[in-house]
N, C-alpha and C positions, 0 to 999 in steps of 0.2 A: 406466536413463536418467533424466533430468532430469526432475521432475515438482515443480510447483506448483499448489497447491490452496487457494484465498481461499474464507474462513466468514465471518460475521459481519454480514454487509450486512441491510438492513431498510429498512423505514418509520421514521422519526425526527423531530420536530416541531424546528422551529426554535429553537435553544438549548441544544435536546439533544446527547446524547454519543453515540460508538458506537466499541466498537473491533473492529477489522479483523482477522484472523489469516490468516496465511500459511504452511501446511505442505509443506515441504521433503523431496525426496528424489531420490536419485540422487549428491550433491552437501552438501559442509558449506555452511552458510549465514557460517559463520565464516572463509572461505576467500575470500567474492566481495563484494565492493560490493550490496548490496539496496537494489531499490526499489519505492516505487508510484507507477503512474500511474493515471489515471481519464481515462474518456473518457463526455462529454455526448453526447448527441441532436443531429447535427448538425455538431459540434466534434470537431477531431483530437484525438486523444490527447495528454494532458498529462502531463509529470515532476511528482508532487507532493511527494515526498519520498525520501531517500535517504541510507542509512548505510555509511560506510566498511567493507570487510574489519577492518581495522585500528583498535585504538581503536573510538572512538565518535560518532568524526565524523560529523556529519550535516548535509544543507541541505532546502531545502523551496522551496516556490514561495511568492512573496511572497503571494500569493490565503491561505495558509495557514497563515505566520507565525503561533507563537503560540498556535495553538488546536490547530494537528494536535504530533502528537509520533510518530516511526518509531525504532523499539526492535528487539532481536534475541536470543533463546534460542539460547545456542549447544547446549547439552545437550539440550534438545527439537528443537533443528534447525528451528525456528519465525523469522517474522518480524511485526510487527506496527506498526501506525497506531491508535493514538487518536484519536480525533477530539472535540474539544469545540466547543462556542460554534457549531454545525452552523447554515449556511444554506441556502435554497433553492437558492442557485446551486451549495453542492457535491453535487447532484444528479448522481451518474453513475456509470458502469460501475466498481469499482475493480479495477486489475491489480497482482500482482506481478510482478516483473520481476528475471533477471539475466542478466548479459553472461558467454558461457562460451565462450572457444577463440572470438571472433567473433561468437558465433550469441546473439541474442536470444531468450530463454524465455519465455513466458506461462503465466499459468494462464486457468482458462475466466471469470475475473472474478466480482466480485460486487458486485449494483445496490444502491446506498444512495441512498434517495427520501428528501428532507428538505421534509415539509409538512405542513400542520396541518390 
């Protein structure tokens, strides 16, 4: 069955980097559009970035222009979020996410706290 699983989350001071990993199973990662969302204290859940099946297309939410980057291992079956130039406000849960036959997959998230 489908199964995603996010590593990499932490404590990160503002300015700092962090990156995200996303392990894949059930499913090629090379096969579906990948994404992450992140959700704050509070706050719905947001799209922050996302790459094509196809190619290497990608967009992101304007909040992250520029500093995040979403990349994909098609051979490790991995997906991933860099994160630089880290502020307080992207404090929050991160998800990945893909869309399969309909149905929307989660993994169980992972909290990245950006403060000093």
């Amino acid at each position: 069955q489908v199964q995603l699983v996010e590593s990499g989350g932490g404590l990160v001071q503002p300015g700092g980097s962090r990156r995200l990993s996303c392990a894949a199973s059930g499913f090629s990662v090379s096969t579906y559009r990948m994404s992450w969302y992140r959700q704050a204290p509070g706050k719905e859940r947001e799209l922050v970035a996302g790459i094509a099946s196809t190619g290497n297309n990608t967009n992101y939410a304007d909040s992250v222009k520029g500093r995040f980057a979403i990349s994909r291992d098609n051979v490790k079956n991995m997906v991933y979020l860099q994160m630089n130039s880290l502020k307080p406000e992207d404090t929050a849960v991160y998800f990945c996410n893909v869309v399969r036959g309909g149905r929307f997959y989660w993994g169980q998230g992972t909290q990245v706290t950006v403060s000093s």
